[in-house]
C-alpha positions in Angstrom: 32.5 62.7 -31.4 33.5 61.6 -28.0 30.7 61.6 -25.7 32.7 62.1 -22.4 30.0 63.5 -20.4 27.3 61.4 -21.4 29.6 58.1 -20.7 30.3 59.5 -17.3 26.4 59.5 -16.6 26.2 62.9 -15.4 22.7 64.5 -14.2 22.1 68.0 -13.0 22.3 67.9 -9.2 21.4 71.6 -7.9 21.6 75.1 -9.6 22.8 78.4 -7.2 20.4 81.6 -8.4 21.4 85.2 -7.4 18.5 87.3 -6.1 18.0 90.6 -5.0 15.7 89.3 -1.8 17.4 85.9 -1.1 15.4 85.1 1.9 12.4 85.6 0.1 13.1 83.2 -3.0 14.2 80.9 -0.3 11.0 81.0 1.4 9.3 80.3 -1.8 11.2 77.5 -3.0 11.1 75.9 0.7 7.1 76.1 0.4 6.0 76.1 -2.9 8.8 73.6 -4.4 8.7 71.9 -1.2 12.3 72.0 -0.3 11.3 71.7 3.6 15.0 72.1 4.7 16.7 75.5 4.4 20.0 75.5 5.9 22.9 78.3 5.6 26.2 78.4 4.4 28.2 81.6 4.6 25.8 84.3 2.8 24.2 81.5 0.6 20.8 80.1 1.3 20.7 76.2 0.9 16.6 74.6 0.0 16.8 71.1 -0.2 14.1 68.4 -0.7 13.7 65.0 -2.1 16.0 64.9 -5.2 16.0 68.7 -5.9 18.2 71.2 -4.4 18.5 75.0 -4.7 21.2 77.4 -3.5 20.0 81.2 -3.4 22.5 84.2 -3.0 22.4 88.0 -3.1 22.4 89.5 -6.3 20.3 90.4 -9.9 17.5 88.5 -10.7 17.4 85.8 -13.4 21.2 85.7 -12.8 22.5 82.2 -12.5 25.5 81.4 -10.0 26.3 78.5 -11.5 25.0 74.7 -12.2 26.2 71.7 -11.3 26.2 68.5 -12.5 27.1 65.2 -10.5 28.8 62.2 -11.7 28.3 58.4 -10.8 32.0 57.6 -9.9 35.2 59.4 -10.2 36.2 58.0 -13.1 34.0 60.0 -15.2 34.3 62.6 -13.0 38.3 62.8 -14.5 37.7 61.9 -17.7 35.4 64.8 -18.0 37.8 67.2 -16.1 40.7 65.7 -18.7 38.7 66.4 -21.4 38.5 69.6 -20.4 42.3 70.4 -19.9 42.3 68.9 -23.2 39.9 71.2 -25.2 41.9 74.2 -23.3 38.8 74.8 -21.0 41.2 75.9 -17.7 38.5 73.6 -15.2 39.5 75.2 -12.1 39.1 73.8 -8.7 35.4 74.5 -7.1 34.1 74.8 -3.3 30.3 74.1 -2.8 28.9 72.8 0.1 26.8 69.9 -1.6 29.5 68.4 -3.8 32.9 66.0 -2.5 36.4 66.8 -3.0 37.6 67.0 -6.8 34.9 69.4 -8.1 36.1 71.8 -10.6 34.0 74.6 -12.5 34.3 75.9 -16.3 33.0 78.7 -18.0 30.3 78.4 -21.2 31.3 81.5 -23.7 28.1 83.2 -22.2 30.0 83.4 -19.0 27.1 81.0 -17.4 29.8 78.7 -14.6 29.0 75.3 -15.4 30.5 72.8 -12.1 31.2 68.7 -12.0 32.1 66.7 -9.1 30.7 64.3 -6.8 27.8 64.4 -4.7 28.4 64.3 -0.8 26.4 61.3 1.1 23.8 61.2 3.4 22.1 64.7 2.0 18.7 62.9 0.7 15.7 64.1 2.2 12.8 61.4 2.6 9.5 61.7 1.3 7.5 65.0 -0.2 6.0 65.5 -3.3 7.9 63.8 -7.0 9.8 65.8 -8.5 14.5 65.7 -8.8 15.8 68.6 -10.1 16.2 67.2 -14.2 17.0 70.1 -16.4 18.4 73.5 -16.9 17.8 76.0 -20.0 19.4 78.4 -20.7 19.1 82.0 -23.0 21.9 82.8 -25.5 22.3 85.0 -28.7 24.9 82.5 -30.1 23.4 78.8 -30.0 26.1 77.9 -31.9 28.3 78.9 -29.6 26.7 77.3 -26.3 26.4 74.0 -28.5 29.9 73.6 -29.5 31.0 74.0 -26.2 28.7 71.5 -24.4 28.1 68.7 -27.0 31.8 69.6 -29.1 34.2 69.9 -26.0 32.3 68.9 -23.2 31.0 66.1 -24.2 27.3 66.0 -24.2 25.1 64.7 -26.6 22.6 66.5 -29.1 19.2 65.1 -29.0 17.3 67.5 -30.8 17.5 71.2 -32.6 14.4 73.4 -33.8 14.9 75.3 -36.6 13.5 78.6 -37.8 12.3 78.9 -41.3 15.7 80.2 -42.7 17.3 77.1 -41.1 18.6 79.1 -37.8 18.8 76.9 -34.8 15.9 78.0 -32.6 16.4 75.3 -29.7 18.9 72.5 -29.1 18.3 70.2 -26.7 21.7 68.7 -24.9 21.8 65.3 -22.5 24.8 64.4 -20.0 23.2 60.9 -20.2 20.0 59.2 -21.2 17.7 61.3 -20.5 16.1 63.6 -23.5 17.7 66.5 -22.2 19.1 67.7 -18.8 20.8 71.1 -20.7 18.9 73.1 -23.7 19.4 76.5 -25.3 17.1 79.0 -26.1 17.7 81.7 -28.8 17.3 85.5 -27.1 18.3 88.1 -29.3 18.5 90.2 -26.3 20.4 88.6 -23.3 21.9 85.4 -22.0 21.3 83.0 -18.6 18.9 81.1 -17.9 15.4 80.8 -19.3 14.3 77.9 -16.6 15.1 75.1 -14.9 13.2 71.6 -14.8 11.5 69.1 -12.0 10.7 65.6 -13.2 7.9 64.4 -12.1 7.6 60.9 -13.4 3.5 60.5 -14.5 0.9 62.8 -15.3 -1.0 61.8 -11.5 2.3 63.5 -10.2 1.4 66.5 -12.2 -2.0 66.5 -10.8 -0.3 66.8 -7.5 1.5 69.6 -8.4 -0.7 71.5 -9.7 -3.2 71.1 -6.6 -0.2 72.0 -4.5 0.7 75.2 -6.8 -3.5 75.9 -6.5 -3.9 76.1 -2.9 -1.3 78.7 -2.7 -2.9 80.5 -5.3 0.0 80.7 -7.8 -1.1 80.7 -11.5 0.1 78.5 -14.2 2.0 80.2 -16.7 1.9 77.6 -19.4 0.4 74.0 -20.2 -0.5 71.1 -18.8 0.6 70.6 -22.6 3.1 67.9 -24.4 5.9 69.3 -26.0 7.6 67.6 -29.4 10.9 67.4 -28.9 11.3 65.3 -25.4 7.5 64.0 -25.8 7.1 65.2 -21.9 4.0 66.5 -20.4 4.6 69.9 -18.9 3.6 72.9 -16.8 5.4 76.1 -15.7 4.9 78.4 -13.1 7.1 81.8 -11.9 8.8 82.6 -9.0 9.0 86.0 -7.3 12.3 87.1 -9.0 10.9 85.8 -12.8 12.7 82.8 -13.0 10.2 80.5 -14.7 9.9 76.8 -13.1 8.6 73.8 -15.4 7.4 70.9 -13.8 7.6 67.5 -16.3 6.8 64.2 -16.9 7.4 61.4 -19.4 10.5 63.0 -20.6 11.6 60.4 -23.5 14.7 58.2 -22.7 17.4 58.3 -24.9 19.7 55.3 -26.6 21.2 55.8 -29.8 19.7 57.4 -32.4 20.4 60.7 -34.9 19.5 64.1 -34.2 15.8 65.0 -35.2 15.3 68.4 -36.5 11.8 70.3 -35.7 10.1 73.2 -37.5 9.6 76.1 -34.9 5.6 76.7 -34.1 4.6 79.6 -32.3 1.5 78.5 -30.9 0.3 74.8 -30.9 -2.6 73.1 -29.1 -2.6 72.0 -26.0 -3.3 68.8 -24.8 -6.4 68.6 -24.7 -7.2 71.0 -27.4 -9.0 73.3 -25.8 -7.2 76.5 -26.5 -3.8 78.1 -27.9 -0.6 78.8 -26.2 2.9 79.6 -27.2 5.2 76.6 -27.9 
């Protein structure tokens, strides 16, 4: 399998959510996620902060506008775009206002827009709290499906599945490059989009840090501080205002060569410290 994407060292640069009170989410990803700088382009809200950048338009909730992942030169950036053409993918051309020239955009059989070009210079934002945009997940009815499109024509690489007990692939965790995952799937047997997106946080101290900043705005902690299986990270999620759930993780295991593993699916598991149950 040729591992075009993952050779071209791709990682998820910023995702663009549609949201029936833009400004709002805005604000909330500005404070909360601390993405001090929100700019405007056109009707779409931009939140930027170190490593991690949001774009927020008008629309349903939980409805992803599209992600997109950067590329380390523009060599890979072609031979990801020639793959495409190759697997019949029709990459068209793409305009956003945080990627260079040469960006193009395809569409997963979900309908989710998927977009790869270069990142513009001179964008970073100094200092703030740990955390680059790492990962997105996203909900499907057809795993299969989503699967043979990212790892069989795209290019990615499959880390890890998670199988019901009949064998039915639960999860399946995707990487553009050597990370664990920066692209998973979800089973929903009644929708598709996205199930959440991910910050990298590096350590567990950085955790602390986010979960005293998440505390003294009051927002609750939907899930962990836990340690998942597959990826080995440490994690915690909260919600935003629209639904969209944000995990924040750490220690996400790095990724050579080595075959797929295969998990059994748990409903519940204990937490990290063992103190208590919650839904895995």
């Amino acid at each position: 399998m040729k591992l075009t994407t993952v050779e071209a060292g791709a990682y998820l640069h910023h995702i663009h959510l549609h949201s029936p009170d833009p400004d709002a989410l805005a604000q909330f990803y500005s404070d909360t996620m601390d993405m001090p700088v929100m700019e405007r382009d056109g009707d779409v809200i931009i939140c930027r902060g170190p490593r991690r950048r949001v774009l927020i338009s008008k629309g349903p909730a939980k409805k992803l506008a599209h992600a997109a992942f950067a590329c380390r030169d523009e060599t890979g950036l072609k031979r990801i775009r020639d793959r495409a053409v190759e697997e019949g993918l029709d990459p068209r051309t793409f305009s956003t206002p945080l990627l260079g020239p040469g960006a193009f955009v395809v569409r997963d059989p979900d309908g989710n827009q998927v977009v790869f070009g270069m990142a513009k210079g001179g964008d970073e934002i100094k200092g703030g709290i740990n955390g680059p945009i790492q990962h997105l997940t996203l909900a499907s009815q057809d795993i299969g499906a989503i699967e043979r499109f990212y790892a069989g024509m795209l290019g990615f690489a499959v880390s890890d599945r998670v199988l019901g007990d009949d064998g039915e692939v639960m999860t399946c965790f995707m990487r553009s490059n050597h990370e664990h995952h920066t692209l998973a799937c979800f089973l929903h047997r009644d929708r598709s989009g996205i199930d959440h997106h991910s910050y990298e946080a590096g350590d567990f101290t950085t955790i602390r840090d986010w979960c005293d900043r998440f505390a003294d705005r009051e927002i609750k902690l939907m899930w962990g501080p836990g340690r998942h299986a597959p990826g080995n990270n440490i994690f915690i999620f909260i919600v935003d205002p629209d639904g969209n759930w944000i995990e924040v993780s750490a220690e996400l295991e790095v990724v050579y060569d080595r075959p797929v593993r295969e998990w059994p699916h748990v409903e519940r598991t204990l937490n990290m410290w063992g103190d208590g149950l919650m839904r895995a």
